[in-house]
N, C-alpha and C positions, 0 to 999 in steps of 0.2 A: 133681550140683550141690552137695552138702554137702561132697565134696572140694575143690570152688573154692571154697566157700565157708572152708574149714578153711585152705586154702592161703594166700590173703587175708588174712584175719584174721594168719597167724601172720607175713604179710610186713609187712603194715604193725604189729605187735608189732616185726618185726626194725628197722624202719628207725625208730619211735620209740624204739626202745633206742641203735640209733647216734645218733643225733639229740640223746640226751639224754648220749652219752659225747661230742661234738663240742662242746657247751653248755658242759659239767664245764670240757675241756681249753683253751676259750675265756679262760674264766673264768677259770682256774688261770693263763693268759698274762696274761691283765691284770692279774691279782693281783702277778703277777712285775715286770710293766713297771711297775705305781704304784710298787712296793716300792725297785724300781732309778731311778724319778722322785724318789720322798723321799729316798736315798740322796745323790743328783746334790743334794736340796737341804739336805742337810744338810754336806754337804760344800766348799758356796758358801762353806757361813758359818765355817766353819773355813778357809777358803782365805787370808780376810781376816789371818788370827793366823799362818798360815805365811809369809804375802809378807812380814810384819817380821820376822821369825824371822833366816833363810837360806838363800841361792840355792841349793843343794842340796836343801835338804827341800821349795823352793817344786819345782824342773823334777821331783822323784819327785812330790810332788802332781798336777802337769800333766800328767804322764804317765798316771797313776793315771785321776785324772776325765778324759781326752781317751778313756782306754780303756772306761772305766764310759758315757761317752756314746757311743761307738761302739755298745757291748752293746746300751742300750740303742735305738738305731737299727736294729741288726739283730732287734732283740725286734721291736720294732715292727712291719717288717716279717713275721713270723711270728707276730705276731696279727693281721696284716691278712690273711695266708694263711687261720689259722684261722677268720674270720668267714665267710670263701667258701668254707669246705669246709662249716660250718657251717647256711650258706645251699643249697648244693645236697642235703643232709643234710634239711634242711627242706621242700627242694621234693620230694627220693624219696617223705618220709614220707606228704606230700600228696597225693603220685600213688597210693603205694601203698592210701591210705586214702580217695579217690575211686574208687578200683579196689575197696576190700572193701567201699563201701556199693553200688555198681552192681550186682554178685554179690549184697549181702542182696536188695536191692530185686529182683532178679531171681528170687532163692530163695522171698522173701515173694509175688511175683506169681505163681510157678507155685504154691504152696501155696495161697493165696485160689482161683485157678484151678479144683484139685480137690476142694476143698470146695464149690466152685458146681458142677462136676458132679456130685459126690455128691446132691448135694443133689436136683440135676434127676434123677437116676437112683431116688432114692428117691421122687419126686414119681410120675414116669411108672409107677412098679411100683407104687404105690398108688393110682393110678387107673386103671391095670390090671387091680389086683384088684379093685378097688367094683365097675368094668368088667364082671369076670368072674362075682362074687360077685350081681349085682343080673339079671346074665345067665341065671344057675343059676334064682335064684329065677325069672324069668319063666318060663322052663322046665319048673320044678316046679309052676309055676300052671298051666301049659296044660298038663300030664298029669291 
């Protein structure tokens, strides 16, 4: 039992570690996608100052933010990925870590267990002995 009990433990250790590098690389995509969001809106407002400019440097701008919003699009989707890896990542660790309290609760109940036997083992031999002990003496008294 202290081996499942060690096994447990170090699973749900492994799958709150993934858990928490799933979190990290979440986070790091969103960080990316706002970054590539303010980007797209910094770039509105400069759009304004290229369209008097000239048609040349307007369709490379067009170009430019048609392509920054695509990235962006596909970012998106790959942080939509990473939440749902994120979320079964979540559901592992929970399984896992319902899994290692079951095993304690089960390690704790066989050890409560053999302390109530003990304990009854130590009861029965010392009233055993009185038993024995109170027996001698009658014994002794009728010699």
């Amino acid at each position: 039992l202290p081996i499942l009990l060690r096994l447990a433990k170090d699973e749900e250790q492994a799958r709150g570690t993934d858990l928490m590098a799933l979190r990290q690389q979440r986070s790091d995509a969103e960080a990316q996608a706002a970054s590539l969001e303010d980007m797209l809106d910094q770039y509105r407002g400069e759009r304004l100052g290229v369209a008097a400019s000239d048609s040349t440097r307007l369709a490379n701008f067009q170009r430019f933010y048609s392509a920054v919003r695509e990235t962006l699009s596909g970012h998106g989707a790959h942080v939509d990925r990473l939440r749902e890896e994120e979320l079964r990542g979540e559901q592992a660790w929970q399984s896992a870590y319902r899994k290692h309290q079951a095993i304690r609760r089960l390690a704790d109940n066989r050890i409560a267990q053999q302390r109530r036997e003990a304990t009854r083992k130590e009861r029965r031999t010392g009233v055993f002995r009185r038993w024995t002990m109170l027996n001698r003496q009658d014994q002794e008294q009728d010699v």
